[in-house]
C-alpha positions, -999 to +999 in steps of 0.1 A: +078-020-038+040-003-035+015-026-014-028-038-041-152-174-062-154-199-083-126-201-102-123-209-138-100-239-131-102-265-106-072-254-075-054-289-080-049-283-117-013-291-120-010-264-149-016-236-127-004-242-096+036-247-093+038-248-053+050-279-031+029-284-002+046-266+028+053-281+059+023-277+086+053-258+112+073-239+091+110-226+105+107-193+123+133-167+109+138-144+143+161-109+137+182-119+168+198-150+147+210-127+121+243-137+110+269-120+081+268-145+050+295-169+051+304-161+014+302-128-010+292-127-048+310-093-062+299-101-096+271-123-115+264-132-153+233-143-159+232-153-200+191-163-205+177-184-234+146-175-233+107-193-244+075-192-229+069-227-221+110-228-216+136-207-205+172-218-200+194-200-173+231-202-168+244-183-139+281-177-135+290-161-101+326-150-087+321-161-050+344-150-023+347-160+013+332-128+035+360-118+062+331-112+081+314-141+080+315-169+102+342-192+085+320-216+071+333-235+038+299-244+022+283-223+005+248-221+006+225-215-025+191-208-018+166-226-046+129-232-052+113-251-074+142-252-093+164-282-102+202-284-111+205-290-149+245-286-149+271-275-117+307-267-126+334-247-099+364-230-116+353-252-148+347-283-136+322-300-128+318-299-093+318-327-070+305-330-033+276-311-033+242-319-019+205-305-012+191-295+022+156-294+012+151-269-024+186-254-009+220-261-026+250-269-004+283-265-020+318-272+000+346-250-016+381-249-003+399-216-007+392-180-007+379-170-040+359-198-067+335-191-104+304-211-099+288-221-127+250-237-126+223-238-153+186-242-145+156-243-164+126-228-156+088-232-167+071-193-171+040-207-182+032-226-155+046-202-131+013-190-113+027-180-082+044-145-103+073-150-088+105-157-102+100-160-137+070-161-154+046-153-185+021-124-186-002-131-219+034-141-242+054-116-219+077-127-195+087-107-168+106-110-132+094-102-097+117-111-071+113-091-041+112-107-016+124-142-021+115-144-058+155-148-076+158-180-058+129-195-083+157-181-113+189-197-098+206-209-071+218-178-052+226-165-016+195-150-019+197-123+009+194-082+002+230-086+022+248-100-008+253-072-030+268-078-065+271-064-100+249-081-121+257-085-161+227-100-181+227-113-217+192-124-232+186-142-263+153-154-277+133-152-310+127-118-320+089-124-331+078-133-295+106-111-279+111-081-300+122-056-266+145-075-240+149-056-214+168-058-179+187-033-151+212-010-163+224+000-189+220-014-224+260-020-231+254-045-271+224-062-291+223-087-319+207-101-347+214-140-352+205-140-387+183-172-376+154-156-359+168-147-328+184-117-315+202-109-279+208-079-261+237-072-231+228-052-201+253-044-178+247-032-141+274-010-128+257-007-092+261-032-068+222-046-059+209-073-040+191-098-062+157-088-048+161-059-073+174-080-105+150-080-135+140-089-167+112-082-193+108-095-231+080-095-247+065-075-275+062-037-263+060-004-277+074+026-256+063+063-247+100+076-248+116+112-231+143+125-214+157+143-183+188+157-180+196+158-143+213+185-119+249+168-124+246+168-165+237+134-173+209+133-201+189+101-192+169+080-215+132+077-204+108+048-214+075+031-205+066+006-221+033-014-227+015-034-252+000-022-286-033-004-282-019+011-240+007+042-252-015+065-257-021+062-214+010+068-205+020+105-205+006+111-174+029+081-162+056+093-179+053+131-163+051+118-131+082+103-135+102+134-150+081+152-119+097+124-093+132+126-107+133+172-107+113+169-074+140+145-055+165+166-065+154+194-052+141+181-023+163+156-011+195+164-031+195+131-050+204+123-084+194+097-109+225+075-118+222+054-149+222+066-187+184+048-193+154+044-164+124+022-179+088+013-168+070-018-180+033-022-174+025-062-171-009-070-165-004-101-139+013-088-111+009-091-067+021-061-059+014-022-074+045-021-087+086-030-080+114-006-081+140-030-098+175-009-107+165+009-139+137-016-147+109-006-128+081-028-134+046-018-126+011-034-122-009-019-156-032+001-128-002+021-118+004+033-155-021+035-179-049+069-174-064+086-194-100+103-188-116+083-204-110+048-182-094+065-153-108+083-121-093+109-105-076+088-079-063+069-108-043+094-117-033+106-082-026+067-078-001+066-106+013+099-100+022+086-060+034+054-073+055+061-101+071+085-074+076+055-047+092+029-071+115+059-082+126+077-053+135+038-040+165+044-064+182+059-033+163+048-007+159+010-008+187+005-039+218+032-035+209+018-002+196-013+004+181-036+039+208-057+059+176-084+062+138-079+057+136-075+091+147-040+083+121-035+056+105-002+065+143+011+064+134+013+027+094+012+026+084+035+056+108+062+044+098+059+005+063+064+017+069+093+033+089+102+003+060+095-023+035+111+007+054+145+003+063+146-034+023+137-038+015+169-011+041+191-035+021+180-065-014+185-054-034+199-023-013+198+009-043+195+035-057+173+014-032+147+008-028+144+045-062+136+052-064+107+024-028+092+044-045+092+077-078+078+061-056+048+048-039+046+085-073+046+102-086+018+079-056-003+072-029+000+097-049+007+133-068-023+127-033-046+119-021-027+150-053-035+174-057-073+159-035-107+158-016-097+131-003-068+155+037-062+153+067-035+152+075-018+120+110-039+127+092-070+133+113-096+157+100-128+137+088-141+107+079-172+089+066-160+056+088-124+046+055-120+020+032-114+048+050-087+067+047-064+031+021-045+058+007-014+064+021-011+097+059-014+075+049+011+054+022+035+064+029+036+100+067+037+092+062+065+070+045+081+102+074+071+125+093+090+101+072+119+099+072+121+135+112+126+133+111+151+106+086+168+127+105+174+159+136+180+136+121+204+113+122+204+078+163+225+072+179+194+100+155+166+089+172+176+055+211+173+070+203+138+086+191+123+054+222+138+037+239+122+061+224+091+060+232+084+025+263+098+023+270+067+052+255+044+039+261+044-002+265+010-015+257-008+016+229-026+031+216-008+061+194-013+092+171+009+111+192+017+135+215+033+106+194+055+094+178+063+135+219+071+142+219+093+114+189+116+119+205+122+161+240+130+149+227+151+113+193+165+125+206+172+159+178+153+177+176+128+209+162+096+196+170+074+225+135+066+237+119+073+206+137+039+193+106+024+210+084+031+183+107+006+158+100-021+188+067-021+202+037-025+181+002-010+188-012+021+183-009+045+212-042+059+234-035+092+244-064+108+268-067+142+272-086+164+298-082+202+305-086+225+336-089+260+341-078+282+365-094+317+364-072+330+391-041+326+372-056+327+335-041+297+331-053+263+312-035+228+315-038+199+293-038+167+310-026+136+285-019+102+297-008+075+269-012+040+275+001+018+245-020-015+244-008-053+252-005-072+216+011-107+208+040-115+226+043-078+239+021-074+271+042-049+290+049-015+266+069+012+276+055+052+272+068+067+241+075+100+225+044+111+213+050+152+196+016+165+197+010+200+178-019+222+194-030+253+192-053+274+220-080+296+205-101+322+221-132+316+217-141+357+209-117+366+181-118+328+172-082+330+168-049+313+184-014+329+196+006+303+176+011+270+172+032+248+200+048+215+196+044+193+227+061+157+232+043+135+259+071+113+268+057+101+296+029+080+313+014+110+322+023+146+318+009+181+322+018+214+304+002+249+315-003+280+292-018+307+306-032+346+295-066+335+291-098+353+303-119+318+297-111+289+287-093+284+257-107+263+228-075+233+222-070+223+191-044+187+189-027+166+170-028+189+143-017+173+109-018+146+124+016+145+143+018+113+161-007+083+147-023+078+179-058+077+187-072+101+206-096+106+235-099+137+242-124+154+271-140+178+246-178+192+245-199+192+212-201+223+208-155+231+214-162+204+182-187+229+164-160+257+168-132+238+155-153+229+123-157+261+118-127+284+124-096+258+130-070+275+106-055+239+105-074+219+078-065+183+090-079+195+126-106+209+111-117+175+091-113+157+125-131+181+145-161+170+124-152+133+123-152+129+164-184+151+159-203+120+134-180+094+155-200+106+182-231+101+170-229+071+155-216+050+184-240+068+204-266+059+182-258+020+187-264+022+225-287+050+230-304+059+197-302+092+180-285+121+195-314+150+178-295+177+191-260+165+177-277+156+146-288+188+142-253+200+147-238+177+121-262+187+097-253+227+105-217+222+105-223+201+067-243+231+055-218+256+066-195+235+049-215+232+013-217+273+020-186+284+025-167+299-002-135+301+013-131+260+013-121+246-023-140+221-033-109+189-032-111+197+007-151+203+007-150+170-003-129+154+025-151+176+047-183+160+036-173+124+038-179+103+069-159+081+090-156+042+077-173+013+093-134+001+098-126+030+117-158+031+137-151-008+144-119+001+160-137+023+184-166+002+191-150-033+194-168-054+201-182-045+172-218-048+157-205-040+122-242-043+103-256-023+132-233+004+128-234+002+093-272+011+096-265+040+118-244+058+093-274+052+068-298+067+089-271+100+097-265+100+061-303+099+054-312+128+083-281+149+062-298+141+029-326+157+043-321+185+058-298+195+033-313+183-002-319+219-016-288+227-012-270+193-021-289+194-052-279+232-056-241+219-056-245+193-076-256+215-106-232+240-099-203+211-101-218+200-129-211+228-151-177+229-142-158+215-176-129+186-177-096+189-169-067+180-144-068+209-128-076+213-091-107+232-098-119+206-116-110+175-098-126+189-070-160+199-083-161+159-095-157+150-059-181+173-046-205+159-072-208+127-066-206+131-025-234+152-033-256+123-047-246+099-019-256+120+006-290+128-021-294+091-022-299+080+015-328+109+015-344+106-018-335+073-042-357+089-068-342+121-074-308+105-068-311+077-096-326+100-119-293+129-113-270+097-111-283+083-147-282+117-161-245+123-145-236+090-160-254+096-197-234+131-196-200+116-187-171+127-206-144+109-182-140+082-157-147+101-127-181+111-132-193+078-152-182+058-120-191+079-095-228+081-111-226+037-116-216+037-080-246+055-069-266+037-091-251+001-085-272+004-049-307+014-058-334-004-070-344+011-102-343+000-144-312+026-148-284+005-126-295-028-149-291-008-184-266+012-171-241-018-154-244-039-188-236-005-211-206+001-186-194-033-192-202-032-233-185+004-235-153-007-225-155-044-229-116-056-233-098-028-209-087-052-180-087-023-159-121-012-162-134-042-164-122-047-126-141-018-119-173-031-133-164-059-109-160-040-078-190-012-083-210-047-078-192-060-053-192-027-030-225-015-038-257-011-012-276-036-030-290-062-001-284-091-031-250-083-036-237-115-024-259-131-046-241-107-070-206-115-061-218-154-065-230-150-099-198-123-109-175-155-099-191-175-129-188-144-154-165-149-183-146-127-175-138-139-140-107-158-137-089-169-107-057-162-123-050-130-125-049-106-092-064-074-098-097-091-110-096-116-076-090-083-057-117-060-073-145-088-065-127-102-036-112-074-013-140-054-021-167-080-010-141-079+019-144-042+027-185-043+022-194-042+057-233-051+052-227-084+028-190-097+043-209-093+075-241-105+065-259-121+098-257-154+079-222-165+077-223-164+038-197-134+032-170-155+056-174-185+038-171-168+003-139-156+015-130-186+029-139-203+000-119-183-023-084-188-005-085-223+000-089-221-042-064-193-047-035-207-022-023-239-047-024-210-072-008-178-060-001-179-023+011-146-019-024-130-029-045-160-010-027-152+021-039-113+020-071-122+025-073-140+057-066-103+080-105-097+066-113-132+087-087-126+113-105-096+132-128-114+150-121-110+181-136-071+173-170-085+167-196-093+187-202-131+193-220-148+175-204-132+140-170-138+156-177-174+162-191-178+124-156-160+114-135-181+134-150-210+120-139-203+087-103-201+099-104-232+112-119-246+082-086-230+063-063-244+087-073-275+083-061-278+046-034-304+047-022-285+019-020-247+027+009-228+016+037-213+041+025-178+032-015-185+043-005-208+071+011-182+091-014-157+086-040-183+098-024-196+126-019-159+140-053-155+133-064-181+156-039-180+181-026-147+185 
């Protein structure tokens, strides 16, 4: 599965909000108590009558006693909000049998019993998304983590693995397409306005990956024939009006299933694999067994309503859900504790096929951006824990960045000291273990030391102890011998409930370069495994210039002893293009927490400006990575370093940089942008990357000159041909002051009036924009008609982004916290699951300075004391505050 007010109807409206209150100390699930299940389901028919307003389930399940399990003669069904319509055992009804809260205990003698139970479920009243539920007359399933249990009553566990068989039946008008996992085995027409269809699974899943869709759909159709022979059936569908948006969905998939065969030896395994775009959905997308079904964002592009990283967006997560097939379904998690088993490897999976597909150098940068902003702030905050967490109370909230991002790192950092040829033998190995069972880290850890060859003893720490790691770094010189040594000391920080951390293995690329011939003898891997290490390298005249963590090896942060100018150098001639991007990031980082204490740094001003010149000059740089080059580090980031944080004040300071680079650059900014602007449409590199350039040209233009920025932004937009340049031009325009970004916002909104997906983007320019009234904005946005509450990629575009606007969710008056705060006290009756992601934006307080903190901790309080809140928000909030 991918990780993505004033609402239209009052929170206690009973017709959108399904959830019981949850108890104010929820049970603590800790991965220490994990026990086998007591009883086994080998096989499960689930036969649907299906409505809208009514759906009618009867679940049949062959249950046998687990030899492994602890003896126990009840079996436990989990269940909620769900009732028992009927309950029959081996065809009877069934006596004896009682509820422990929404669970269902049911005492059976024997070894081996059929259980029967019908429920009936409510889809249109389902606001939560999970389970069951209806998306505009669709209905569709999303169970991951917990969701099935909201279907039937089920061991609902990824540890109970059975072969599911699934007959739908429902009137043909409303359902025309009834889709589930599998393979389509029969389908009928009842003569009386109904029709069915039989789908039959023959892969053992967990019932985190059952699904079903039905609904009226039309389908972009294909095929691949894989390595083995077997000519699969391709299909995404989407409603009337979407298909033609999908090829570029549908080539990423045929690119996904060639690329994971030839890189990772694994071959698709049913005769159909389908892809449903539903509109209402939490997550990006979910890789359910054959029936993949996505959040509309991750399927429909074309150039007209998508960007660029639209497309690179569905192209990464069309790869994810698919390349789960092996890695998270052939081979599934023992418990959720074990999540980035599945998540933290697909990343890095999807991270690689993306790199394959596109720019390398590139694609690495934008994964270390998302660390840097997402995952080192979860690591540094309340919210802090392992990639195998140790607890839990809500499994929703621990869908994190540190379980997928940084997993995907700790798995990089494997395949890195392994090298690509062994990485490749202990994945081989690892499913050829592990087929058709549900796994745990230490599995697939086990598998990489006896396949890959590698020693992963100590490194095990990095699946226990959360935090990122501080690694310092000094250098000496000894002329006598020729010789330089590099100095590192790691420390990884105290976080909740882990004070005391252990040193880990950190692998560390760097590279020496003489500073003559501004060249190096070769790259060298290095692994600080301890507190504190040395290693010497000598044959040098004068010092050496030392380039480290190159592509980013470890995700640590680094504080390294190194002079402006060894920065300067590196900008300019590192042959490695991630250390290259960083060399000029610690160069702006510099500067701008500088600038908060001390004021402008002229000279290193100067030097950022020269170094940005040189890199709008140089020819040899493509114009995807000129673009990374030119951007500048995020307030998140910068908070990270500069905690406690004034987040306005640094804010301000990257204005004023961005202003002196505007400047002393225009000519040449302005220079680029025509050049990029005559570069025609298309998909190609070329291309995509002169549309970056563009636009970074006109921010930078824009903190120098408004005027001659809002004039080339309203003639960028009146020229647009595709998404890219129309949005990028809005964008600039949504934060200056002038008649264009008034005409221009409502002919944005009247162009593609109807297209959910735009429509979120006309949303989030607003909400993300430099304009000092944009909380006023957001305020006003909340009461548009198109605003509602409801659905979450509209709460999220106005929301999240308000979230991530450092000058308004910071604004010195308190107002951005409490329209956050606000917002998930109305959103948690309604959909918990997205409420709850919210409350990290509050939660970092203890990073900013005092009297913000206070304000922010303030509104926790004021969410915590909701007799109401869900289980989901609860946690986060109580972390927040006491962590």
């Amino acid at each position: 599965m991918d990780i993505a007010t004033t609402p239209s109807n009052p929170a206690g409206n009973p017709e959108m909000a399904d959830a019981a209150v949850e108890p104010h100390d929820p049970a603590t699930i800790r991965r220490k108590d994990y026990t086998p299940p007591s009883w086994l389901v080998p096989e499960i028919r689930l036969d649907f009558d299906l409505g809208v307003e009514l759906t009618k389930v009867v679940a049949t399940m062959r249950v046998e006693r687990n030899p492994a399990g602890d003896g126990d003669q009840t079996l436990h069904l989990c269940g909620d909000n769900i009732a028992v319509m009927s309950l029959k055992v081996d065809g009877e009804s069934a006596e004896g049998w009682s509820m422990s809260g929404s669970n269902l205990l049911l005492p059976l003698p024997g070894a081996a019993h059929t259980v029967t139970i019908e429920t009936h479920l409510h889809p249109a009243t389902n606001s939560q998304l999970m389970g069951l539920y209806a998306s505009n007359g669709m209905l569709c399933t999303q169970c991951e983590a917990e969701g099935f249990r909201r279907i039937t009553f089920f061991p609902d566990r990824p540890d109970v693995l059975s072969k599911y068989t699934v007959r739908m039946e429902g009137p043909k008008d409303l359902f025309p397409v009834l889709l589930s996992n599998g393979n389509l085995a029969d389908q009928g027409d009842n003569g009386d306005g109904t029709h069915w269809a039989l789908w039959d699974d023959p892969w053992p899943k967990p019932s985190y990956l059952f699904a079903l869709v039905a609904g009226q759909l039309v389908a972009n159709r294909d095929t691949f024939t894989t390595m083995g022979g077997r000519k699969v059936d391709l299909a995404v569908w989407v409603r009337e009006g979407d298909l033609e948006r999908t090829d570029h969905a549908m080539r990423s998939l045929i690119n996904s299933m060639k690329w994971d065969e030839d890189t990772f030896g694994r071959e698709y395994d049913l005769d159909q694999f389908n892809i449903v775009a539903v509109s209402d959905f939490n997550m990006g997308a979910m890789e359910n067994k054959g029936l993949n079904i996505f959040n509309t964002r991750y399927v429909l592009a074309d150039p007209e309503t998508a960007t660029d990283g639209d497309y690179d967006g569905v192209e990464g997560v069309v790869g994810h859900e698919y390349f789960h097939n092996w890695s998270g379904n052939r081979v599934t998690c023992r418990d959720w504790f074990q999540l980035s088993l599945k998540e933290g490897f697909t990343v890095l999976r999807d991270q690689m096929f993306s790199a394959d597909m596109g720019s390398e150098p590139v694609k690495r940068i934008e994964d270390v951006r998302i660390l840097r902003a997402a995952q080192f702030p979860e690591d540094s905050g309340p919210l802090a824990h392992p990639i195998r967490p140790d607890s839990y109370q809500e499994i929703s909230n621990f869908y994190t960045a540190t379980v997928y991002n940084k997993g995907a790192e700790v798995i990089r950092m494997m395949h890195t000291m392994a090298g690509a040829e062994a990485f490749r033998k202990g994945t081989d190995l690892y499913f050829d273990r592990h087929d058709g069972e549900a796994a745990t880290c230490e599995d697939f850890i086990k598998a990489m030391e006896d396949g890959a060859g590698l020693d992963l003893a100590q490194f095990r720490l990095w699946y226990e102890q959360a935090g990122t790691p501080k690694v310092a770094m000094r250098t000496t010189f000894d002329q006598s011998q020729g010789a330089v040594t590099l100095h590192l000391e790691q420390k990884v920080p105290a976080t909740p409930g882990q004070a005391d951390k252990r040193p880990m293995p950190i692998p560390l690329k760097i590279a020496l370069f003489d500073r003559d011939s501004g060249s190096h003898d070769g790259e060298k891997l290095l692994v600080l495994d301890k507190a504190k290490d040395s290693f010497t390298f000598d044959g040098f005249t004068r010092p050496p210039v030392v380039s480290v963590n190159r592509g980013f090896t470890a995700p640590i942060q680094l504080d390294a002893e190194v002079l402006d100018e060894d920065l300067m150098f590196l900008a300019a001639h590192d042959d490695d293009a991630f250390a290259r991007y960083e060399a000029l990031q610690q160069l702006v980082t510099r500067e701008l927490l500088g600038a908060i204490e001390h004021g402008p740094d002229e000279k290193r001003r100067a030097a950022i400006a020269e170094a940005m010149g040189a890199v709008l000059d140089d020819p040899a740089i493509d114009d995807l990575m000129r673009g990374e080059l030119l951007m500048l580090p995020t307030i998140t980031f910068l908070m990270e370093l500069a905690a406690p944080a004034d987040p306005v004040a640094l804010h301000m300071a990257r204005e004023r940089l961005k202003a002196h680079i505007g400047t002393r650059l225009r000519d040449r900014l302005i220079a680029i942008h025509e050049r990029t602007s005559a570069v025609p449409y298309s998909l190609d590199a070329a291309a995509r990357g002169a549309r970056k350039v563009k636009t970074l040209a006109l921010v930078l233009l824009t903190a120098a000159d408004k005027k001659e920025a809002a004039a080339r932004a309203e003639a960028q937009y009146r020229a647009a041909n595709n998404m890219t340049d129309r949005q990028g031009a809005l964008m600039v325009l949504a934060g200056i002051d002038c008649p264009a970004r008034t005409e221009l916002l409502a002919d944005f909104h009247a162009r593609f009036a109807g297209n959910a997906l735009v429509i979120d983007k006309w949303f989030a320019l607003q909400a993300g924009s430099l304009d000092p009234k944009v909380l006023d904005n957001v305020a006003a946005l909340a009461s548009h008609a198109d605003f509602t509450i409801k659905n979450p990629n509209r709460v999220r575009s106005l929301y999240m982004t308000l979230a991530g606007n450092p000058a308004a969710f910071h604004d010195e008056s308190g107002r951005g916290y409490r329209m956050i705060a606000d917002l998930v006290l109305a959103l948690d009756p309604i959909n918990a699951q997205t409420a709850a992601r919210f409350i990290p934006a509050l939660g970092r307080w203890r990073k900013i300075e005092p009297k913000r903190a206070a304000m922010m901790r303030g509104e926790l309080e004021r969410i915590a004391a909701s007799p109401t809140l869900s289980k989901d928000t609860r946690e986060q909030v109580t972390k927040s505050l006491d962590g």
